[in-house]
PQR file of N, CA, C, O and H, with PARSE charges and radii, in Angstrom:
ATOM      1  N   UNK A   1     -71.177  15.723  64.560 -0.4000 1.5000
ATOM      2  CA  UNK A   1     -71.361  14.585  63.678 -0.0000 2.0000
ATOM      3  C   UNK A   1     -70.147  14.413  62.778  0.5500 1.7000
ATOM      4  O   UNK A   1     -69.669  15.371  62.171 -0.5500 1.4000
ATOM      5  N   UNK A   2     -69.636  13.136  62.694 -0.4000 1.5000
ATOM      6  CA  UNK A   2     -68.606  12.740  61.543 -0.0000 2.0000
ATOM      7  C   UNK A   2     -69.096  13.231  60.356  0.5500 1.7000
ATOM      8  O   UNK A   2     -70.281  13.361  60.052 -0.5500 1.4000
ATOM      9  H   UNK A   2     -70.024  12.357  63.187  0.4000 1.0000
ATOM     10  N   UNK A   3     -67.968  13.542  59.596 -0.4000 1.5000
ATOM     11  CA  UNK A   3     -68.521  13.618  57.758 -0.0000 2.0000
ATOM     12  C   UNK A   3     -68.896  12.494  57.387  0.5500 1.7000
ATOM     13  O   UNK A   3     -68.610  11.412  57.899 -0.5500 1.4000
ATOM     14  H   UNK A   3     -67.004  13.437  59.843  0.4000 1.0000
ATOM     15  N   UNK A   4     -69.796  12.781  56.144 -0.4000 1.5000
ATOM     16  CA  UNK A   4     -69.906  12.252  55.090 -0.0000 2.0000
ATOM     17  C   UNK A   4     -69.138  11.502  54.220  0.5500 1.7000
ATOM     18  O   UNK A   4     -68.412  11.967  53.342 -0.5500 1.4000
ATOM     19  H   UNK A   4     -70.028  13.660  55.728  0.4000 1.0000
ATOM     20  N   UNK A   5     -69.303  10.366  54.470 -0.4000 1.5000
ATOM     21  CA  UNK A   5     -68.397   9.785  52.792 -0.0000 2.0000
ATOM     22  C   UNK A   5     -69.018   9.650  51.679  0.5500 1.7000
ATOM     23  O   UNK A   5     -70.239   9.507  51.616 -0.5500 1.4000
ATOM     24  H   UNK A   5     -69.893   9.988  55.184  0.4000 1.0000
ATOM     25  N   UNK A   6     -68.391   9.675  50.869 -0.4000 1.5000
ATOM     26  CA  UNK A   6     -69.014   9.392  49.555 -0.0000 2.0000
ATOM     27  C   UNK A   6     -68.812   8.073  49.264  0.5500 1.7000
ATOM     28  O   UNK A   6     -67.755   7.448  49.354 -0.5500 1.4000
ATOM     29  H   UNK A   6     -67.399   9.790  50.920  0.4000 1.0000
ATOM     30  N   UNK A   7     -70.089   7.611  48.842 -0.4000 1.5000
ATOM     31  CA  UNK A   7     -70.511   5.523  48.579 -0.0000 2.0000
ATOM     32  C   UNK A   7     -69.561   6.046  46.897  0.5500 1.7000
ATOM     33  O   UNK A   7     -69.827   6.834  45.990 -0.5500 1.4000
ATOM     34  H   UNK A   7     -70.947   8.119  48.768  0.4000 1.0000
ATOM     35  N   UNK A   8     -68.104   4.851  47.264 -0.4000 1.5000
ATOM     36  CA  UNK A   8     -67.067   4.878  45.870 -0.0000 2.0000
ATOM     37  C   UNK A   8     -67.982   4.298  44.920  0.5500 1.7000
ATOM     38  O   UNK A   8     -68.106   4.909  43.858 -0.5500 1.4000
ATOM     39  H   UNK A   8     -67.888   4.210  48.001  0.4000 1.0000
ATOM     40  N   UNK A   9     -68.836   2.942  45.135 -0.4000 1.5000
ATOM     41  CA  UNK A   9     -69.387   2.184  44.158 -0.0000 2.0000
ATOM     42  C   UNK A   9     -70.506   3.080  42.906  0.5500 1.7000
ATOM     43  O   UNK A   9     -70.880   2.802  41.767 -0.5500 1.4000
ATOM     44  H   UNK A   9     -68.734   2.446  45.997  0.4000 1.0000
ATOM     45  N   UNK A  10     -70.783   4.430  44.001 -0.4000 1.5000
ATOM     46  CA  UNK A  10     -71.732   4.745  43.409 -0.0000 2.0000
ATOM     47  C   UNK A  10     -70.729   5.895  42.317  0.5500 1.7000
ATOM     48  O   UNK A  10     -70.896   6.347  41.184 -0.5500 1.4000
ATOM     49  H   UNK A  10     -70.479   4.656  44.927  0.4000 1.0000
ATOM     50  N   UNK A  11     -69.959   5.995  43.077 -0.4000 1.5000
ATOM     51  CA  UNK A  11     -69.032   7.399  42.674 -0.0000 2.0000
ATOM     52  C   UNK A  11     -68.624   6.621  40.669  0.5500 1.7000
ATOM     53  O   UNK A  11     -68.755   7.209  39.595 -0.5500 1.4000
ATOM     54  H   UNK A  11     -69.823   5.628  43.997  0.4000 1.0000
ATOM     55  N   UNK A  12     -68.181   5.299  40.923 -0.4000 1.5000
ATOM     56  CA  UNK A  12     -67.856   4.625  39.671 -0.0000 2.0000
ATOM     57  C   UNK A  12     -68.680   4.741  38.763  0.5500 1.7000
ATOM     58  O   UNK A  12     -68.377   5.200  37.661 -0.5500 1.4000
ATOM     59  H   UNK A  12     -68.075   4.821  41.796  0.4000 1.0000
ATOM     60  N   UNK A  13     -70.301   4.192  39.199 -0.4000 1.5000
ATOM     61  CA  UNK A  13     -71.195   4.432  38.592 -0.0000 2.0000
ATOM     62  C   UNK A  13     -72.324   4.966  37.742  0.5500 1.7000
ATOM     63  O   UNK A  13     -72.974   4.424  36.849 -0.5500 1.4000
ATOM     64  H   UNK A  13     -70.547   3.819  40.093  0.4000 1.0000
ATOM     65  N   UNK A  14     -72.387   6.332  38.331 -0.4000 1.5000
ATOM     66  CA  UNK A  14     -73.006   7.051  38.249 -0.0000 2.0000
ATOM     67  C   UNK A  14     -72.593   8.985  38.401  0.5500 1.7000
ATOM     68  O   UNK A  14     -71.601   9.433  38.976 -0.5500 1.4000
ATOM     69  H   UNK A  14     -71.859   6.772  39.057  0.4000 1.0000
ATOM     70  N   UNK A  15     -73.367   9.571  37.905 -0.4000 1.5000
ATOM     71  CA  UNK A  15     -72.698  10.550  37.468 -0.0000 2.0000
ATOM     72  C   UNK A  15     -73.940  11.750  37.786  0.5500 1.7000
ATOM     73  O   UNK A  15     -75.018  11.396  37.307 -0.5500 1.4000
ATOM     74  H   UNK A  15     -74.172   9.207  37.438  0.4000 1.0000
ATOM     75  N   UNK A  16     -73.980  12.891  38.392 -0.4000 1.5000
ATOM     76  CA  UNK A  16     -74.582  13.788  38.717 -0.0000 2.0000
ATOM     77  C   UNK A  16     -74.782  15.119  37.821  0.5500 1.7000
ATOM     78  O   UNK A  16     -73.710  15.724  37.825 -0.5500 1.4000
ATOM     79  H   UNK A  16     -73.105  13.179  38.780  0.4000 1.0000
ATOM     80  N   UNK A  17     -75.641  15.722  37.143 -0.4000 1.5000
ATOM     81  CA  UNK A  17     -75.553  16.799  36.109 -0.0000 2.0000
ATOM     82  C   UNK A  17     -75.818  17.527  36.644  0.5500 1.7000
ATOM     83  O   UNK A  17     -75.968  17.293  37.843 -0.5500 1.4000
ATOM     84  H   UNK A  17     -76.512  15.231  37.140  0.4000 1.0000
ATOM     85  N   UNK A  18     -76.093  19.096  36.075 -0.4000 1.5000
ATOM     86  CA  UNK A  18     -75.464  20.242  36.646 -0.0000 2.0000
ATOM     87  C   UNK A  18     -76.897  20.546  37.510  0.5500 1.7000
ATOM     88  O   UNK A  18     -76.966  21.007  38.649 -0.5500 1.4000
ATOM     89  H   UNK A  18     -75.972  19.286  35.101  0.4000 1.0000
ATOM     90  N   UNK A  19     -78.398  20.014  36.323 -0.4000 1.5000
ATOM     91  CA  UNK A  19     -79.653  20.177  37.374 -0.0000 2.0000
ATOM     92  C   UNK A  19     -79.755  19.458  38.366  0.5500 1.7000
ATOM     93  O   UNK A  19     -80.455  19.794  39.321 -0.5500 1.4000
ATOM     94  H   UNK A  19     -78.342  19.640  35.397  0.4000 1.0000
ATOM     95  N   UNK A  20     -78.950  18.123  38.324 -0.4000 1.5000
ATOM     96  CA  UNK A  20     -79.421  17.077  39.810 -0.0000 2.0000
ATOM     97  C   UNK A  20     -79.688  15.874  38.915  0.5500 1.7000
ATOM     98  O   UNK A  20     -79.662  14.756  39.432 -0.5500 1.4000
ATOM     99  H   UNK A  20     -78.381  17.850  37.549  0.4000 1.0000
ATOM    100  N   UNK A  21     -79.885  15.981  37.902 -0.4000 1.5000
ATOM    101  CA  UNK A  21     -80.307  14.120  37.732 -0.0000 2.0000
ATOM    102  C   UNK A  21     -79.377  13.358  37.531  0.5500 1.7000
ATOM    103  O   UNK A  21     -78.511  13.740  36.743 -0.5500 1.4000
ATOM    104  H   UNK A  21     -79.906  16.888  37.482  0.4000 1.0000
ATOM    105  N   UNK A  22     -79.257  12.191  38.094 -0.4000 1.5000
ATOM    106  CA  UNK A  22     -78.442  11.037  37.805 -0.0000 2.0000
ATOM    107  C   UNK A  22     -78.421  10.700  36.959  0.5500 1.7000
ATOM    108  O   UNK A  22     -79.443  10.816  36.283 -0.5500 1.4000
ATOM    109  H   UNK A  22     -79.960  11.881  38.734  0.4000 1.0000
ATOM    110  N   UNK A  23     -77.248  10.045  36.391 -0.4000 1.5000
ATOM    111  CA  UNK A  23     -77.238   9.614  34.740 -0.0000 2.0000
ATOM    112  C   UNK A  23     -76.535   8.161  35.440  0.5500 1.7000
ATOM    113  O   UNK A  23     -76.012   8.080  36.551 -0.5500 1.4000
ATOM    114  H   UNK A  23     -76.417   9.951  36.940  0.4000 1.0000
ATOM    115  N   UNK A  24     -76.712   7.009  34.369 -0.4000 1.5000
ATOM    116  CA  UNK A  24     -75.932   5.749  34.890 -0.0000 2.0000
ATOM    117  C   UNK A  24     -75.841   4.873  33.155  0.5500 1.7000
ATOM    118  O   UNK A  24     -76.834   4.826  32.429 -0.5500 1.4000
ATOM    119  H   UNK A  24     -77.137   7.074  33.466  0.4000 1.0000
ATOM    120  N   UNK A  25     -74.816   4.406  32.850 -0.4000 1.5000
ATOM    121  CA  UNK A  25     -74.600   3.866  31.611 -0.0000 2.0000
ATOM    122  C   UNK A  25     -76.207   2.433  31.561  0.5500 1.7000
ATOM    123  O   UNK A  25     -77.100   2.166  32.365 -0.5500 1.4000
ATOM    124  H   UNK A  25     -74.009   4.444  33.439  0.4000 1.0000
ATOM    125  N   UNK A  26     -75.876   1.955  30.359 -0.4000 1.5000
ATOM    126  CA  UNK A  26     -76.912   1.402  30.271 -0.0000 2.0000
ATOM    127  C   UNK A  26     -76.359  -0.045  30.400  0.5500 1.7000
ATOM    128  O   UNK A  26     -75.367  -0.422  29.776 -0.5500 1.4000
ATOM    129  H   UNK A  26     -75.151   2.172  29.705  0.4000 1.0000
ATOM    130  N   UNK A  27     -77.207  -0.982  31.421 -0.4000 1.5000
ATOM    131  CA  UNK A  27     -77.012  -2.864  31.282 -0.0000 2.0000
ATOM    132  C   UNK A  27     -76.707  -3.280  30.040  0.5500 1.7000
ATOM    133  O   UNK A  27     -76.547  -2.383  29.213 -0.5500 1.4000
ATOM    134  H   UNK A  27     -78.012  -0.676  31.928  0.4000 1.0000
ATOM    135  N   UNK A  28     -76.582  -4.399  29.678 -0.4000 1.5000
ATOM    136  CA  UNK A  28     -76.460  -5.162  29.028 -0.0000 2.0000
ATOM    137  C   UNK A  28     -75.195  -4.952  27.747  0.5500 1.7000
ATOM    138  O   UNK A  28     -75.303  -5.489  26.644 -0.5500 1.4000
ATOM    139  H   UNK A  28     -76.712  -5.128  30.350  0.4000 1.0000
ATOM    140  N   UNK A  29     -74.093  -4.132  28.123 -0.4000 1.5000
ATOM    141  CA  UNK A  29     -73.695  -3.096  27.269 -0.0000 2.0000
ATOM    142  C   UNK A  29     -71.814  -3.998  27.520  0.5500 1.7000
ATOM    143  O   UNK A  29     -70.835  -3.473  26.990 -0.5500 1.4000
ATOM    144  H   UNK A  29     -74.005  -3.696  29.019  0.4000 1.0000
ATOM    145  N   UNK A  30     -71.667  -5.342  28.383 -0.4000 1.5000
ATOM    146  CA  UNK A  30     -70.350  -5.845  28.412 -0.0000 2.0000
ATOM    147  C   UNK A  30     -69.906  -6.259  27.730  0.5500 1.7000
ATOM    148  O   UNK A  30     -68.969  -5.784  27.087 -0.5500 1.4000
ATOM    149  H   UNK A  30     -72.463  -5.768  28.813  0.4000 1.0000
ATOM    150  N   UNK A  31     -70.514  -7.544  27.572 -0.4000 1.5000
ATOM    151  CA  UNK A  31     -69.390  -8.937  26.464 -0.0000 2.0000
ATOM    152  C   UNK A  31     -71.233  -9.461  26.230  0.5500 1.7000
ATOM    153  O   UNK A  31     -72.296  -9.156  26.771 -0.5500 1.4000
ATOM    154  H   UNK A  31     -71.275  -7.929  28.094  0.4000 1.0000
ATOM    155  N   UNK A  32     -70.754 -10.495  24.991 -0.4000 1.5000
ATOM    156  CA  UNK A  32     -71.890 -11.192  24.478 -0.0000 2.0000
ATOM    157  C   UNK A  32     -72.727 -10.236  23.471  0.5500 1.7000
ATOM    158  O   UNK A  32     -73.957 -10.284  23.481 -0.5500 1.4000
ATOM    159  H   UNK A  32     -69.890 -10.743  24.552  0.4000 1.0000
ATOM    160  N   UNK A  33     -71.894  -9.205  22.438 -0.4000 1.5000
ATOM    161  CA  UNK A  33     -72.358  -8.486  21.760 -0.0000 2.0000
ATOM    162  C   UNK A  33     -72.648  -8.834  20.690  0.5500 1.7000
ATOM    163  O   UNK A  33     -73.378  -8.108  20.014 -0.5500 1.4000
ATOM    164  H   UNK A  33     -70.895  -9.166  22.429  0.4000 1.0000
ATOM    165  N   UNK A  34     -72.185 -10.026  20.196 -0.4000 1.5000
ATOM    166  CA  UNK A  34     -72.537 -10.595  18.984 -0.0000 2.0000
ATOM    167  C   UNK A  34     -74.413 -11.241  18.717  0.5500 1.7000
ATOM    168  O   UNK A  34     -75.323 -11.266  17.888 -0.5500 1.4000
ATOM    169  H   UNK A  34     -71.592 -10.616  20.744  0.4000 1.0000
ATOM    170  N   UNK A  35     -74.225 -11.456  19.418 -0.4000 1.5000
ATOM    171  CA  UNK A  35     -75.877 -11.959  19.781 -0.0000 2.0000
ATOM    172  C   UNK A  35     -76.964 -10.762  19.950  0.5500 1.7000
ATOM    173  O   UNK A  35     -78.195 -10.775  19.982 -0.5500 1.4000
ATOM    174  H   UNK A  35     -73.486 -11.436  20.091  0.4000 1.0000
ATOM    175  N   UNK A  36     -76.044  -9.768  20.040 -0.4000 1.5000
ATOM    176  CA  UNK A  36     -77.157  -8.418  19.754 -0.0000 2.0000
ATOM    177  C   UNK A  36     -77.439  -7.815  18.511  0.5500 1.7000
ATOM    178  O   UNK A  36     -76.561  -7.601  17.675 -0.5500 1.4000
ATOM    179  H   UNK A  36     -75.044  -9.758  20.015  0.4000 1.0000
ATOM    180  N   UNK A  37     -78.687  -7.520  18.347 -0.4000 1.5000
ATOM    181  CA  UNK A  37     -79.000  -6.180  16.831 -0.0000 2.0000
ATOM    182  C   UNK A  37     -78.373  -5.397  16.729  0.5500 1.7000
ATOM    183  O   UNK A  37     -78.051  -4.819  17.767 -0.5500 1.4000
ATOM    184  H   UNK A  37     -79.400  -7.694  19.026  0.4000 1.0000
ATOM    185  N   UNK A  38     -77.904  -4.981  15.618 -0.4000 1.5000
ATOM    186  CA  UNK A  38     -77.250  -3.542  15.842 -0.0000 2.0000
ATOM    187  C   UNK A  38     -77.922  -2.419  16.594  0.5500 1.7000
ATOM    188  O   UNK A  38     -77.477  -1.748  17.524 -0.5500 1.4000
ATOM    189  H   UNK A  38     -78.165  -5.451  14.774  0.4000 1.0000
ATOM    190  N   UNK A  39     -79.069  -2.362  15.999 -0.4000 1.5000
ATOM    191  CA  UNK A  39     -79.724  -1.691  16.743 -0.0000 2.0000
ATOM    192  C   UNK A  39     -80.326  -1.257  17.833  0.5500 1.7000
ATOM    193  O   UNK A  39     -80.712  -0.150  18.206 -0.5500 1.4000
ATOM    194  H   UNK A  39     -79.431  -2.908  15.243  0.4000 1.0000
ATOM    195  N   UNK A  40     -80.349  -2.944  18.540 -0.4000 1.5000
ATOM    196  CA  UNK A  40     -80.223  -2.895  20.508 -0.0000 2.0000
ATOM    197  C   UNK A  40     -78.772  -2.025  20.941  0.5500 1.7000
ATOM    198  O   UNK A  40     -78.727  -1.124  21.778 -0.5500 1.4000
ATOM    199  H   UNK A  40     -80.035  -3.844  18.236  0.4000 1.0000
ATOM    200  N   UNK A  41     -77.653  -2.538  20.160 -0.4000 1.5000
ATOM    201  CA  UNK A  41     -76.269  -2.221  21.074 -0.0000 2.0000
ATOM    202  C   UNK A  41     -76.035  -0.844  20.253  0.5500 1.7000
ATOM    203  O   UNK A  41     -74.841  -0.622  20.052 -0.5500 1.4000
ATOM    204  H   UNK A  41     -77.690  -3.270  19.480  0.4000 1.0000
ATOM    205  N   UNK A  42     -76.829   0.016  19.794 -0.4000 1.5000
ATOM    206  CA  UNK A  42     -77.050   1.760  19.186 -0.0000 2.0000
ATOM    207  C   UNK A  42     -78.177   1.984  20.270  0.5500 1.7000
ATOM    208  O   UNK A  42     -77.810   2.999  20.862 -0.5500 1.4000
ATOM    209  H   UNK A  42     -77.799  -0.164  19.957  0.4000 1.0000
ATOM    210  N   UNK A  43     -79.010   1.680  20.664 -0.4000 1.5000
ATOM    211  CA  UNK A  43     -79.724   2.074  21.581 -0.0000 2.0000
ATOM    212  C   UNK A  43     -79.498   1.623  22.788  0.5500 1.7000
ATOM    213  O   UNK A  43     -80.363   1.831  23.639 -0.5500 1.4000
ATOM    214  H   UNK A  43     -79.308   0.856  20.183  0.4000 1.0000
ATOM    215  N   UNK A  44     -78.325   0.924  23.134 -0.4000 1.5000
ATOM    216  CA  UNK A  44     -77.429   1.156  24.342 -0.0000 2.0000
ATOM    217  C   UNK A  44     -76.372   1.733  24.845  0.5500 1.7000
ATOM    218  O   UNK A  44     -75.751   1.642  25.904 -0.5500 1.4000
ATOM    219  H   UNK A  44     -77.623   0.755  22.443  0.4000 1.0000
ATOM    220  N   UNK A  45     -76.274   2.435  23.744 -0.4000 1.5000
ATOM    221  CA  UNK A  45     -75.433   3.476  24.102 -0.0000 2.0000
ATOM    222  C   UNK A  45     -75.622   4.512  24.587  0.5500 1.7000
ATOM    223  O   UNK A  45     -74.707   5.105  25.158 -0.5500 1.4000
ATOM    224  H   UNK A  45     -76.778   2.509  22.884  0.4000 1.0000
ATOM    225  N   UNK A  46     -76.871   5.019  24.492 -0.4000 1.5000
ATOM    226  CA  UNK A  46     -77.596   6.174  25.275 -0.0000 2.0000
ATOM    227  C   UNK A  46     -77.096   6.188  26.831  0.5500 1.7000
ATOM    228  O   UNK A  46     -77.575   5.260  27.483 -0.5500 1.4000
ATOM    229  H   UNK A  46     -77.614   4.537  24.028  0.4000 1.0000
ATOM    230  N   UNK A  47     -76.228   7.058  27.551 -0.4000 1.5000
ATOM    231  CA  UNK A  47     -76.850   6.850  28.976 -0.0000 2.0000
ATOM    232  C   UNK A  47     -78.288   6.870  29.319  0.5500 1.7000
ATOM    233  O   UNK A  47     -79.090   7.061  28.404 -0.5500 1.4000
ATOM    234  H   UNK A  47     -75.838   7.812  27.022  0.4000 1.0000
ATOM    235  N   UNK A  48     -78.659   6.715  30.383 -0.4000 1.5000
ATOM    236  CA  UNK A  48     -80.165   6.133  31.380 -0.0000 2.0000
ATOM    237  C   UNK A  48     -79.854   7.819  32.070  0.5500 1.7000
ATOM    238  O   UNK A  48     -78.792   8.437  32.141 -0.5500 1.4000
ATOM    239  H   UNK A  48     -78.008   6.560  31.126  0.4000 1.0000
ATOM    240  N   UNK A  49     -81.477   8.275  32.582 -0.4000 1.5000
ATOM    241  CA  UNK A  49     -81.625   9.144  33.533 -0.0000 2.0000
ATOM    242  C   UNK A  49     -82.375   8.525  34.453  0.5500 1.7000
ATOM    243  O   UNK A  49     -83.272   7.751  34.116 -0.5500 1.4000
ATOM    244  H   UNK A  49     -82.340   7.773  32.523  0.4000 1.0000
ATOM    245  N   UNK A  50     -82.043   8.843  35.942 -0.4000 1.5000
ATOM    246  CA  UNK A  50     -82.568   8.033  36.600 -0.0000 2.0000
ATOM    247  C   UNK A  50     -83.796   8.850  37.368  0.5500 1.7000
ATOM    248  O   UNK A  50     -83.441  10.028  37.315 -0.5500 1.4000
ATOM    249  H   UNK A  50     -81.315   9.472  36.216  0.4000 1.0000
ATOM    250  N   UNK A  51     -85.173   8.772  38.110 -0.4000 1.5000
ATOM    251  CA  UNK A  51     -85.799   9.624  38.172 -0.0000 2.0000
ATOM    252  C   UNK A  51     -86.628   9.129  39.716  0.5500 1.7000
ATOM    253  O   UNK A  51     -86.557   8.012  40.229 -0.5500 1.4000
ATOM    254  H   UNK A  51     -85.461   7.815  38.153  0.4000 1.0000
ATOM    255  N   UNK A  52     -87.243  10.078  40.127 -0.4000 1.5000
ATOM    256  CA  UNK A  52     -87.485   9.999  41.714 -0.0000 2.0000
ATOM    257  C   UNK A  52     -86.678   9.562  42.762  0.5500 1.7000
ATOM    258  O   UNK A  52     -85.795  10.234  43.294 -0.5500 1.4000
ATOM    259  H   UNK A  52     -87.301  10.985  39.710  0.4000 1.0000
ATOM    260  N   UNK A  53     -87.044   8.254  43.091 -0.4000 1.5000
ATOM    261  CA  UNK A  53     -86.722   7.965  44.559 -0.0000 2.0000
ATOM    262  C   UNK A  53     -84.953   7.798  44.611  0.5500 1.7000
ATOM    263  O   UNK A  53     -83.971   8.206  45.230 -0.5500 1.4000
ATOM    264  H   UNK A  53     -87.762   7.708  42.659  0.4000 1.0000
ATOM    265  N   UNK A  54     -85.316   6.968  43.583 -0.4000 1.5000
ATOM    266  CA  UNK A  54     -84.101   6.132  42.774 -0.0000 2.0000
ATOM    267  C   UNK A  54     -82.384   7.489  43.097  0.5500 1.7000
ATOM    268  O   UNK A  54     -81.417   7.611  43.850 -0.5500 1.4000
ATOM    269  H   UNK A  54     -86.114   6.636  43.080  0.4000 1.0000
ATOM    270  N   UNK A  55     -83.093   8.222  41.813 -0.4000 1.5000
ATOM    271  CA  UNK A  55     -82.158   9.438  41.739 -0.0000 2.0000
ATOM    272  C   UNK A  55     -82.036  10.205  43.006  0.5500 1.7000
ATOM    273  O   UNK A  55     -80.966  10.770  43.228 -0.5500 1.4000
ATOM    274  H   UNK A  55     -83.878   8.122  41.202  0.4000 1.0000
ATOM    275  N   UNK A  56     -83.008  10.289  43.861 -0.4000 1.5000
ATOM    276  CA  UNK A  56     -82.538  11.077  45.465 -0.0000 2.0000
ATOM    277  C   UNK A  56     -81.514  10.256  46.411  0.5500 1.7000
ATOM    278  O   UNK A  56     -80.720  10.702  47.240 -0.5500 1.4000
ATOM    279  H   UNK A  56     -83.878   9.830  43.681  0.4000 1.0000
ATOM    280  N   UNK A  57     -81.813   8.726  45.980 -0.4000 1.5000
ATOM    281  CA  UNK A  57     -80.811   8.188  46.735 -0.0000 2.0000
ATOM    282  C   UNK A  57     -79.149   8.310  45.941  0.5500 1.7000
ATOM    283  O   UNK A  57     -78.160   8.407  46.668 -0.5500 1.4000
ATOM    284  H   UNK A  57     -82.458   8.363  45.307  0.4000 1.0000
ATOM    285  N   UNK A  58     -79.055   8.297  44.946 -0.4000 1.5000
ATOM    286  CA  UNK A  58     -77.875   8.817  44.250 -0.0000 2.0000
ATOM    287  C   UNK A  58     -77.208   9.683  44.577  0.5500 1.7000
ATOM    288  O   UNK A  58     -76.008   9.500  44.784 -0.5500 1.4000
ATOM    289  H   UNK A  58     -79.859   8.217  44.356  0.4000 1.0000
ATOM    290  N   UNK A  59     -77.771  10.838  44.714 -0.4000 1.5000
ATOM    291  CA  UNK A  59     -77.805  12.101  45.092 -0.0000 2.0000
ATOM    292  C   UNK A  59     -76.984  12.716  46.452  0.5500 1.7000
ATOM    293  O   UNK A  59     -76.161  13.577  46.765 -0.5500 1.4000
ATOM    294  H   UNK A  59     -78.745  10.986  44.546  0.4000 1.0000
ATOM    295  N   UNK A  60     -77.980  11.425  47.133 -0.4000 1.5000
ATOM    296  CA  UNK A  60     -77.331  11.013  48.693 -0.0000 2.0000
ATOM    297  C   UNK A  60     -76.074  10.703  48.966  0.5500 1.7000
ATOM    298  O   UNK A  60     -75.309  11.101  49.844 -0.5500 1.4000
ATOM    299  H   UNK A  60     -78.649  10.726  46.879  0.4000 1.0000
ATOM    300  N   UNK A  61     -75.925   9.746  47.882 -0.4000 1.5000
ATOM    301  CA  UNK A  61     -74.679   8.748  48.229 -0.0000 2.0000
ATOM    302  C   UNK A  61     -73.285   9.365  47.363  0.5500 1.7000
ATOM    303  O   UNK A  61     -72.139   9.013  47.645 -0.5500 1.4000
ATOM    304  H   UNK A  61     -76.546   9.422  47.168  0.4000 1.0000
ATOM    305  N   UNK A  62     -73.619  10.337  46.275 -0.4000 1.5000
ATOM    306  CA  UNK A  62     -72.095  11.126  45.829 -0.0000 2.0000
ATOM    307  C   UNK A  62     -72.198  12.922  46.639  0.5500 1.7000
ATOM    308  O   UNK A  62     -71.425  13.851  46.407 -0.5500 1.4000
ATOM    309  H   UNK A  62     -74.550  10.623  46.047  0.4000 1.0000
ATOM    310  N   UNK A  63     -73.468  12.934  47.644 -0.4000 1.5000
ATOM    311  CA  UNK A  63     -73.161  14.420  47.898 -0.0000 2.0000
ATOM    312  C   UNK A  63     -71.944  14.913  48.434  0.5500 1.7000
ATOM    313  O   UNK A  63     -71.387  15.944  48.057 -0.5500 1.4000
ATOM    314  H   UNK A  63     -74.096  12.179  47.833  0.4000 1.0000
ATOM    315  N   UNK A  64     -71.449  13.958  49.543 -0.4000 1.5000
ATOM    316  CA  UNK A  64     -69.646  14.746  49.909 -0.0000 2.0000
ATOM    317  C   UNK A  64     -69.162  15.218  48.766  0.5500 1.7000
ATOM    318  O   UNK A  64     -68.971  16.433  48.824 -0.5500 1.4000
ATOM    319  H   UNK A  64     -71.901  13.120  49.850  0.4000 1.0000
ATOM    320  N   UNK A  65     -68.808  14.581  47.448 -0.4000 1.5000
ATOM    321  CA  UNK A  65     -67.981  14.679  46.377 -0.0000 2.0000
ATOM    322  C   UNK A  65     -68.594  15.731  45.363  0.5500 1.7000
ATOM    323  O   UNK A  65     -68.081  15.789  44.245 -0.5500 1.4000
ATOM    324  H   UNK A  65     -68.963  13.594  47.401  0.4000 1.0000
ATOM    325  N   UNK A  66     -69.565  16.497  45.645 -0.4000 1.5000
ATOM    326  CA  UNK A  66     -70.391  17.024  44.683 -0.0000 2.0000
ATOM    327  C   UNK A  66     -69.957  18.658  44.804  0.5500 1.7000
ATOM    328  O   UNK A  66     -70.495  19.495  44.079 -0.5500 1.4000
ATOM    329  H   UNK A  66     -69.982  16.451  46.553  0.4000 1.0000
TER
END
């Protein structure tokens, strides 16, 4: 069987921790910040954990690179 590549889009995206869960920055976090609360764009700064199915396919798609 050919190798594995690693999906780049996901490689940009998303980020793998040392237990396995995916981490991915949070939406709404580009341009058009003025129109936000402070307090929406402080609670978008948090990265996201991503969880089940979601995160196994992640998982999938940076394992060459891991």
């Amino acid at each position: 069987m050919p190798k594995l590549k690693t999906h780049k889009g996901m490689k940009k995206r998303f980020t793998v921790t040392a237990s396995g869960k995916a981490k991915h920055r949070s939406a709404y976090r580009g341009h058009i910040l003025s129109s936000k609360t402070g307090k929406r764009k402080r609670h978008l700064r948090q990265d996201n954990v991503l969880t089940g199915v979601n995160a196994r396919m992640i998982r999938e798609g940076l394992a060459p690179s891991l």
